[in-house]
N, C-alpha and C positions, 0 to 999 in steps of 0.2 A: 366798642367793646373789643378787646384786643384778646384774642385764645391765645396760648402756646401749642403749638404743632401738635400732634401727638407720635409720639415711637415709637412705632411698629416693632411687636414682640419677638423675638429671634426666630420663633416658628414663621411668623407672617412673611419676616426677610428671604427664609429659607421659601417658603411657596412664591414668593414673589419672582427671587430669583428660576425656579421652575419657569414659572411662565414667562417673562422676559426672555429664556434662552430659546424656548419654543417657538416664539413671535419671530413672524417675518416682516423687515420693514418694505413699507410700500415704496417708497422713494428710495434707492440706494444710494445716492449721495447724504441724503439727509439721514441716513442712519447712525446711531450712535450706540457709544458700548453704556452699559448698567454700571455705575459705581460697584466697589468690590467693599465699602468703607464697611466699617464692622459700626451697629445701630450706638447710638448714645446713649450713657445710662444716664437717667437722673438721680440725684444727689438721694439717696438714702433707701434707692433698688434693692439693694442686697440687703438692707436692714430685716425689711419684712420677709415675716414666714408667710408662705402660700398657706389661702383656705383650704384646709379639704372637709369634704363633707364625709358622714359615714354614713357608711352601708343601710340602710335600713330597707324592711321588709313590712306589709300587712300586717298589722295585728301587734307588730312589737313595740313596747314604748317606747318616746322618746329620751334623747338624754337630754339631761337638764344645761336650760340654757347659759351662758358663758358670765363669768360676772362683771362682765362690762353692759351688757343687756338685760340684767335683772329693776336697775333702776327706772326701764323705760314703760314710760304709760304713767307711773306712779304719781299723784300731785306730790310737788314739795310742801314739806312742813313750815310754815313760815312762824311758830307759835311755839313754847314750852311742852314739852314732848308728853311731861306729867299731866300738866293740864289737859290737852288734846285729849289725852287716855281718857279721864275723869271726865272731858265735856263727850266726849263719844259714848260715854257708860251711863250718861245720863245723871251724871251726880253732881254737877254745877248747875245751880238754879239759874236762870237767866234774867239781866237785870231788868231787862223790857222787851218787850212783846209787839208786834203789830200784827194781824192777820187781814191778807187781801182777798180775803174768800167774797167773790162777784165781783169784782173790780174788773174793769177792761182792761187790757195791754199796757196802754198809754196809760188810766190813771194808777195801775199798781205800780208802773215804773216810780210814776212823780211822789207816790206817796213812799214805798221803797224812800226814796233818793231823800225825800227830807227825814222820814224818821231814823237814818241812819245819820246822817248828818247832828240831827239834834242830840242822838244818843252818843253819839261820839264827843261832843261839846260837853257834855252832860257828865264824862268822864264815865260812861258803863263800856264793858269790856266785850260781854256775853251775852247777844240780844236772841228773841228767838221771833223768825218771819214764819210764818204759818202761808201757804201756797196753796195746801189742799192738794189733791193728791188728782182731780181734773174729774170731769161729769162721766159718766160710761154712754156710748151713744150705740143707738140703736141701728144704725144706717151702715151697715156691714159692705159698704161696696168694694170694687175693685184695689185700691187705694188704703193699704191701714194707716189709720191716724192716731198717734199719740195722742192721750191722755193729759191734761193738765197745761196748758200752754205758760201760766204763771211759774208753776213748778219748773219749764225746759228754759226760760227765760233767766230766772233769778241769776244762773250761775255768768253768764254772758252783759246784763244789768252790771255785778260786783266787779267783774273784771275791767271794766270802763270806766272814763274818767264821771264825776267824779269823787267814785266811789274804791275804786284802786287805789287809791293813797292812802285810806286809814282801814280797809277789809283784811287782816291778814288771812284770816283760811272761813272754808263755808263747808259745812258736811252736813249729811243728812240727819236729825233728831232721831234719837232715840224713842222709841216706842211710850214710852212715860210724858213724851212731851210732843207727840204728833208722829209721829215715827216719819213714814216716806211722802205725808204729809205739809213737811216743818224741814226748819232748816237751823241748826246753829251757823251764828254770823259772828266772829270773835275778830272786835276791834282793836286799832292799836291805841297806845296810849296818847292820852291830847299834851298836847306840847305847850 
């Protein structure tokens, strides 16, 4: 793996020379002078504006972030923006249904992995997975433990082959149909 150098910022030059003239060499014939060259720029230095940051104080709000940064964190939409609206509000019936309620790890995944498959074959668009929303447990120790392990899996399950090829978006169900619960799964179309 090959870096390029890095170029030391005209301040650094300027402290560097500081100290280089202050140094004494130990060897006097082996002594040598400091280059005088002025640092190199790379191609497009001046382009950029410096960050600055503002002032801020205790208690005062912040400003709102840059809109280069607004889009981050957000999932992309991979789906019709109307529909989304409508499966999020609850108002698209879902064409099929499976719920893993007591299933283990391993068999919610295999069940998951074929009723999406079949439903996808099947040409349904809008399935809904019921996860359950996970047991409450009693054992308060040192350690908090999430709730629902089917529920934290599902979305890392769709992401992976192979189920990424025809899952376009996954969000959580609306209250009418399981709410934090449940999941809408809106597939792509079969080819």
């Amino acid at each position: 793996m090959n870096r390029k150098p890095r170029v030391p910022s005209p301040e650094e030059e300027r402290l560097w020379q500081l100290v280089a003239e202050g140094a004494k060499p130990l060897d006097k014939e082996r002594a040598r002078k400091v280059p005088q060259a002025p640092p190199k720029k790379r191609p497009g230095q001046d382009a950029r504006e410096p960050f600055e940051i503002p002032d801020f104080r205790i208690g005062e709000k912040s400003a709102h972030a840059p809109a280069a940064m607004s889009g981050v964190g957000r999932p992309t939409l991979r789906m019709d923006q109307k529909k989304f609206a409508r499966m999020k509000r609850g108002k698209t019936a879902p064409d099929a249904r499976i719920d893993l309620h007591g299933k283990t790890v391993a068999d919610g995944r295999a069940a998951l992995v074929s009723f999406l498959l079949n439903a996808h074959e099947e040409g349904h668009r809008t399935v809904l997975v019921i996860t359950g929303k996970g047991r409450e447990r009693n054992d308060a120790g040192p350690i908090p433990q999430r709730r629902g392990i089917l529920r934290q899996q599902l979305p890392r399950w769709i992401s992976g082959p192979p189920l990424d090829q025809i899952v376009l978006q996954c969000i959580e169900a609306h209250p009418r149909h399981g709410g934090p619960g449940a999941f809408y799964v809106y597939l792509a179309r079969r080819r």
